[in-house]
C-alpha positions as a Python dict, from the first residue, in 0.01 Angstrom:
ca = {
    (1, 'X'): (0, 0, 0),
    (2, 'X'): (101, 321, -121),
    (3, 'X'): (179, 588, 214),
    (4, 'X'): (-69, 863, 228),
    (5, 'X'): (-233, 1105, 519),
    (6, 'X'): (-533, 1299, 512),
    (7, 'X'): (-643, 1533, 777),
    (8, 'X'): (-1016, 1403, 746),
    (9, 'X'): (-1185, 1544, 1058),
    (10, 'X'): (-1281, 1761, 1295),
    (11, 'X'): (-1469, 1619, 1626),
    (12, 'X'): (-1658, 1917, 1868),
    (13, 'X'): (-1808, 1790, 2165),
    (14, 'X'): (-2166, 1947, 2275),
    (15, 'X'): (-2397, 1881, 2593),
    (16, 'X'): (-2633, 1760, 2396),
    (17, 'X'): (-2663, 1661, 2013),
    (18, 'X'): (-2986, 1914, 1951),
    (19, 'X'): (-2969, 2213, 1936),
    (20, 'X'): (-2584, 2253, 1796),
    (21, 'X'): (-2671, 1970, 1501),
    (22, 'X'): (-2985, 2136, 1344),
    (23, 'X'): (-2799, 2489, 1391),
    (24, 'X'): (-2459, 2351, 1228),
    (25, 'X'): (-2676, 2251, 891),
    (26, 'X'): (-2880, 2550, 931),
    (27, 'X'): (-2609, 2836, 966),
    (28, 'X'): (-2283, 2652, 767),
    (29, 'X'): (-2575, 2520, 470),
    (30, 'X'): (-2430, 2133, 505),
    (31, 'X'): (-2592, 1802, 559),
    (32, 'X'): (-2578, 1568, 745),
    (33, 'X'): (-2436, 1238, 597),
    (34, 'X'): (-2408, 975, 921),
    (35, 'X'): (-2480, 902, 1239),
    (36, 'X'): (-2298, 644, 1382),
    (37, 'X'): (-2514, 355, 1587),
    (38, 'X'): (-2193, 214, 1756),
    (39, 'X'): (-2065, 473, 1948),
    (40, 'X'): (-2369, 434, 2136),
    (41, 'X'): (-2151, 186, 2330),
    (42, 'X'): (-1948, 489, 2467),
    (43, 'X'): (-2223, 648, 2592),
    (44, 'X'): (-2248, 866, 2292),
    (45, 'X'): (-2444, 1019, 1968),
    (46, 'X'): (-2297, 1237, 1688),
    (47, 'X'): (-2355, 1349, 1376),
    (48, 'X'): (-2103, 1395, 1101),
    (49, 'X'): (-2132, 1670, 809),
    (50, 'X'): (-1892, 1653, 470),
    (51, 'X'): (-1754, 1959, 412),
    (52, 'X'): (-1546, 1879, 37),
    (53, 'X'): (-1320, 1608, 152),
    (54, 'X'): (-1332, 1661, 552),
    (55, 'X'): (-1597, 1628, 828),
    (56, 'X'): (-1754, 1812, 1062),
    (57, 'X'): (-1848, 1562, 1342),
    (58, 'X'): (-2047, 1670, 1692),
    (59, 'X'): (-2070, 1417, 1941),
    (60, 'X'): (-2268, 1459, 2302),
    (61, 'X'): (-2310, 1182, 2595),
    (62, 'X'): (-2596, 1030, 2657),
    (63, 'X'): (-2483, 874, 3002),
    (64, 'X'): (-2307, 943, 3261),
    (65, 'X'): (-1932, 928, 3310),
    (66, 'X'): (-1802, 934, 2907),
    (67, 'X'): (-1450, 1052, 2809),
    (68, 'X'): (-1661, 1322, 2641),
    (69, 'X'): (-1844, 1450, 2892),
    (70, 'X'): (-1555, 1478, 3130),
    (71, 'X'): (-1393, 1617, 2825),
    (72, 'X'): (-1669, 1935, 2860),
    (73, 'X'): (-1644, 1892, 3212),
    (74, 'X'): (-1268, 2001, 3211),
    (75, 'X'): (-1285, 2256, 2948),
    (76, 'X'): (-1591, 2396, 3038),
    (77, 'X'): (-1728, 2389, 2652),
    (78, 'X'): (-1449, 2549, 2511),
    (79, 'X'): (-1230, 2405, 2268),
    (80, 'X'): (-1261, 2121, 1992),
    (81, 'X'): (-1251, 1745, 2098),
    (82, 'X'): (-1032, 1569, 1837),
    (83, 'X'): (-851, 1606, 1520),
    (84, 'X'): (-833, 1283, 1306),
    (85, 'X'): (-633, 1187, 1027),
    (86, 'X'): (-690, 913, 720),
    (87, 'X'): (-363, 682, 686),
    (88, 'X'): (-200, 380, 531),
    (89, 'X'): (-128, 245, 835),
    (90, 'X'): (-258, 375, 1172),
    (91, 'X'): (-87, 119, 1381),
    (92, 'X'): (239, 212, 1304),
    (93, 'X'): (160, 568, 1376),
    (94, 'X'): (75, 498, 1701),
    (95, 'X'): (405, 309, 1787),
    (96, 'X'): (586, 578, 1666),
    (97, 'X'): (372, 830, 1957),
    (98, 'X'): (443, 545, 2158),
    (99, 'X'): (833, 575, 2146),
    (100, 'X'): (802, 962, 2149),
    (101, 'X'): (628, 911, 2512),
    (102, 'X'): (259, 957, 2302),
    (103, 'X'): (38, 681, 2469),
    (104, 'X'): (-251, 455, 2285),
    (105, 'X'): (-598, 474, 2443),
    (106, 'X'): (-812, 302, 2170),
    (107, 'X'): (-674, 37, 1914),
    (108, 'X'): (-944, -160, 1734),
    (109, 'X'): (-1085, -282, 1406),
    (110, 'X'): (-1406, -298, 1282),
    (111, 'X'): (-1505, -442, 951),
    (112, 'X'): (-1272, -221, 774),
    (113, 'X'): (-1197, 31, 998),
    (114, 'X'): (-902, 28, 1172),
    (115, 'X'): (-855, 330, 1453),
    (116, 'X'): (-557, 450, 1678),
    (117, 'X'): (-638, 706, 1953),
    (118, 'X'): (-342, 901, 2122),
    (119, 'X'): (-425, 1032, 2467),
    (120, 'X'): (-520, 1403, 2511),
    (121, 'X'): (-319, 1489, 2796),
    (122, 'X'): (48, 1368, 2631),
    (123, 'X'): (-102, 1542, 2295),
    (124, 'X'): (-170, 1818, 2450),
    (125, 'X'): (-495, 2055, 2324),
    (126, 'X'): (-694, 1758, 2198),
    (127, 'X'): (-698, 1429, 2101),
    (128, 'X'): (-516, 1276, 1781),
    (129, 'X'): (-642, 987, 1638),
    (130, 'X'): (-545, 785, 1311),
    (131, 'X'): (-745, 559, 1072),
    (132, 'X'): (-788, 349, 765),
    (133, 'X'): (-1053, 204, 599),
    (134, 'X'): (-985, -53, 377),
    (135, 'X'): (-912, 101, -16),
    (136, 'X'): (-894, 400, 135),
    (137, 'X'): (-535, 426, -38),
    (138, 'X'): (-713, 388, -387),
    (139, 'X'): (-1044, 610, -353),
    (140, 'X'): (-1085, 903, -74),
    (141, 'X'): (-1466, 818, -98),
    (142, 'X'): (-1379, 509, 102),
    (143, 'X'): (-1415, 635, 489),
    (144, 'X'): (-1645, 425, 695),
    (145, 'X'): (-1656, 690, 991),
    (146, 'X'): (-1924, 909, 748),
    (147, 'X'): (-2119, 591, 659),
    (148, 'X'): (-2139, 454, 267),
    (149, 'X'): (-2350, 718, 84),
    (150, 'X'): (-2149, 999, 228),
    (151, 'X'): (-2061, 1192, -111),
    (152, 'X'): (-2446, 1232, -139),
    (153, 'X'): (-2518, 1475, 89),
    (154, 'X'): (-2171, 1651, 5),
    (155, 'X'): (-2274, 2027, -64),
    (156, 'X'): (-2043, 2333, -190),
    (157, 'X'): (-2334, 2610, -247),
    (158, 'X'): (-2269, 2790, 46),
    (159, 'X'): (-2001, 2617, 273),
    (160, 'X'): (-1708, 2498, 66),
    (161, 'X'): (-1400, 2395, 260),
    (162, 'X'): (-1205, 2418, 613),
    (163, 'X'): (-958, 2621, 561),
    (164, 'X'): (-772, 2559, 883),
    (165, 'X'): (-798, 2508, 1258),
    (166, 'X'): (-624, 2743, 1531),
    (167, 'X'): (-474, 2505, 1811),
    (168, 'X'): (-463, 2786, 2082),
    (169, 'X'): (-177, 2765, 2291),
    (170, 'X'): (71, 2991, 2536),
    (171, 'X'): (344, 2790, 2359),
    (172, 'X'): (262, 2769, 1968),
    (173, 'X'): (627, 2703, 1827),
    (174, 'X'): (668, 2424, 2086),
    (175, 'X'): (331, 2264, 2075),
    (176, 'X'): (377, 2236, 1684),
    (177, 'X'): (690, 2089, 1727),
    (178, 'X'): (520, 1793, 1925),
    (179, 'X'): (250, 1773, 1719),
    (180, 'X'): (494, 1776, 1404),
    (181, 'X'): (695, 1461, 1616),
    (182, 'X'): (300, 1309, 1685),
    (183, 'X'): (206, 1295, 1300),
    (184, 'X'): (539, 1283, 1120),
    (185, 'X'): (522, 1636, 902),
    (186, 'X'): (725, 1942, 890),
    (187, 'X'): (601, 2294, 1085),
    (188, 'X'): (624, 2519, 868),
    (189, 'X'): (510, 2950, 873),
    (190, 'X'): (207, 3139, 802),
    (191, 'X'): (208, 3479, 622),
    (192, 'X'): (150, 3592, 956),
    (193, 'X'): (448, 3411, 1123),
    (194, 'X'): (259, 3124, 1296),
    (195, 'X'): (334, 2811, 1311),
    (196, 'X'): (156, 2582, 1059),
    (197, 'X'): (124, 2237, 1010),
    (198, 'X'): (34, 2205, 607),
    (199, 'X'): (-200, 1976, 461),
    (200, 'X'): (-338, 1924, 101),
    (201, 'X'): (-709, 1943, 299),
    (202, 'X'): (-651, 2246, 541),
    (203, 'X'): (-388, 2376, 772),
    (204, 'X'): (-380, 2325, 1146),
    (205, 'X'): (-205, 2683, 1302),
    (206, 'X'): (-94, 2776, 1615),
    (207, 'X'): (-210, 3048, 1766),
    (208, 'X'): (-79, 3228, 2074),
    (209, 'X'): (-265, 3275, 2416),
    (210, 'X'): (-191, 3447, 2736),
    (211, 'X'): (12, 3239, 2985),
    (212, 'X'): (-175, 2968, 3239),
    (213, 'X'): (-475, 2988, 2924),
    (214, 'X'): (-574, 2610, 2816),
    (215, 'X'): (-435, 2435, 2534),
    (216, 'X'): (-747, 2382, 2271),
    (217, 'X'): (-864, 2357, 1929),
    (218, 'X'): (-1014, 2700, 1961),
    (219, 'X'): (-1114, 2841, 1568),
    (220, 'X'): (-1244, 2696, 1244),
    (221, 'X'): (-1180, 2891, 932),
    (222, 'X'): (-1416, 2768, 628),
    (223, 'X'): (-1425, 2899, 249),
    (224, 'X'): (-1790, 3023, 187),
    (225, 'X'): (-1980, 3171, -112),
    (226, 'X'): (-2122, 3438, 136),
    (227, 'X'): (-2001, 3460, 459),
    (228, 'X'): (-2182, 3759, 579),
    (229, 'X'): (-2522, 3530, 501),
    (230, 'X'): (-2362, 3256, 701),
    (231, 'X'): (-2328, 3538, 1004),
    (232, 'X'): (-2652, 3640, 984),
    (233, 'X'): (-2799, 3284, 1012),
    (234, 'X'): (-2548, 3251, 1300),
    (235, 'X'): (-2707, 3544, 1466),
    (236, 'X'): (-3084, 3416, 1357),
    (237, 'X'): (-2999, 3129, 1591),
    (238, 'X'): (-2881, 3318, 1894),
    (239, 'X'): (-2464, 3282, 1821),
    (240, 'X'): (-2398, 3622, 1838),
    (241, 'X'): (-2143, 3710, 1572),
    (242, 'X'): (-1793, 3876, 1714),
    (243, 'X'): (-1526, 3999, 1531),
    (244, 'X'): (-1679, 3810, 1208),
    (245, 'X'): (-1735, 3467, 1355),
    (246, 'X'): (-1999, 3299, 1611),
    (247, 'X'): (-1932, 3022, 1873),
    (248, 'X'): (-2019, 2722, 1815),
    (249, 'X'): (-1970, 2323, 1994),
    (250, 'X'): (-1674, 2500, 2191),
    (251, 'X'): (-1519, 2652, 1894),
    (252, 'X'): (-1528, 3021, 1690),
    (253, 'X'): (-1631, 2945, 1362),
    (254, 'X'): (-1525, 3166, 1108),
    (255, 'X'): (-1633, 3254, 746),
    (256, 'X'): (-1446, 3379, 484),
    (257, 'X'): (-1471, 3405, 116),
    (258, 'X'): (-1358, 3136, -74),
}
């Protein structure tokens, strides 16, 4: 199998699946193209949303005592949940983390699926995880965490791509210096001097924060045909635009033209 990494998705966490689905589809114009039964068996629901070749997914307890919910529990709502990235081999992306001091929390396969979750706290800001599905190497269509069908409900009229994600940080040049050592790619700089991690899908950046501040996916950046119409159905549903984005599962959202 041919080597090949995709930085495939983006997982918020919410207290509860409804409101923040119906007001995702709503605001950003997406579908949404799966809901996964089985992680019902973590205490869980979520929805997933393409967004050209990367997802959106949301995912809220329904239990007591998840790794989510003491997720919001500890970051009191703010910041993303995970960032997950589509591999030739998963495994052996973990055992690299693994000699870097990076532990495993989740190794499993499922039909073909196969999943390797890093721990949040040696990641630091969120969770890393790394799959394959089988032919994904061949065919990006291939991705069983957004169900079969997924390229169905794929939709470019109004939100188009993610752009990037800001990992917020009080140490950006040495938290993408891990993260480069976690997923095996150079850091490289912004036009505005940050440090970036650059990939064909979107770019994660590292954004500076005041000292003792927590470590968190805190921004989205998406390509839109009309952004201002995307903040004004943000502000139709109570999110308050600010400084041209709205607050969404944990995260600022923010449209741009593109």
């Amino acid at each position: 199998m041919a080597p090949y990494l995709r930085f495939r998705q983006v997982c918020l966490v919410a207290p509860s699946l409804e409101p923040a689905a119906t007001d995702l589809s709503f605001i950003l114009g997406l579908d949404i193209c799966f809901r996964d039964p089985a992680v019902g068996k973590y205490g869980l629901e979520n929805a997933l949303w393409p967004v050209g070749d990367m997802f959106i997914e949301i995912v809220a307890p329904t239990r007591e005592d998840t790794a989510a919910g003491r997720f919001l529990a500890r970051s009191k709502g703010h910041g993303g949940y995970m960032a997950i990235f589509d591999c030739d081999d998963p495994r052996a992306r973990g055992a690299h983390a693994e000699k870097i001091g990076v532990k495993k929390i989740v190794d499993h396969t499922h039909g073909a699926y196969t999943g390797v979750q890093l721990h949040p706290r040696d990641c630091r800001a969120a969770m890393i995880e790394f799959n394959h599905t089988v032919n994904g190497d061949k065919d990006s269509t291939h991705y069983a965490p957004a169900g079969i069908d997924w390229t169905r409900h794929r939709r470019a009229d109004q939100t188009r791509k993610i752009v990037s994600i800001d990992v917020e940080t009080p140490k950006p040049a040495e938290l993408a210096a891990h993260w480069a050592d976690i997923i095996q790619v150079p850091v490289n700089t912004d036009k505005d001097g940050a440090p970036v991690l650059r990939f064909v899908e979107a770019d994660i950046r590292f954004m500076p924060v005041a000292d003792g501040a927590p470590e968190c996916i805190g921004a989205m950046t998406f390509a839109c045909a009309d952004p201002a119409s995307v903040l004004q159905r943000a502000n139709a549903r109570g999110y308050a635009p600010h400084g041209g984005a709205f607050h969404l599962s944990g995260v600022r959202m923010r449209p741009v033209a593109g």
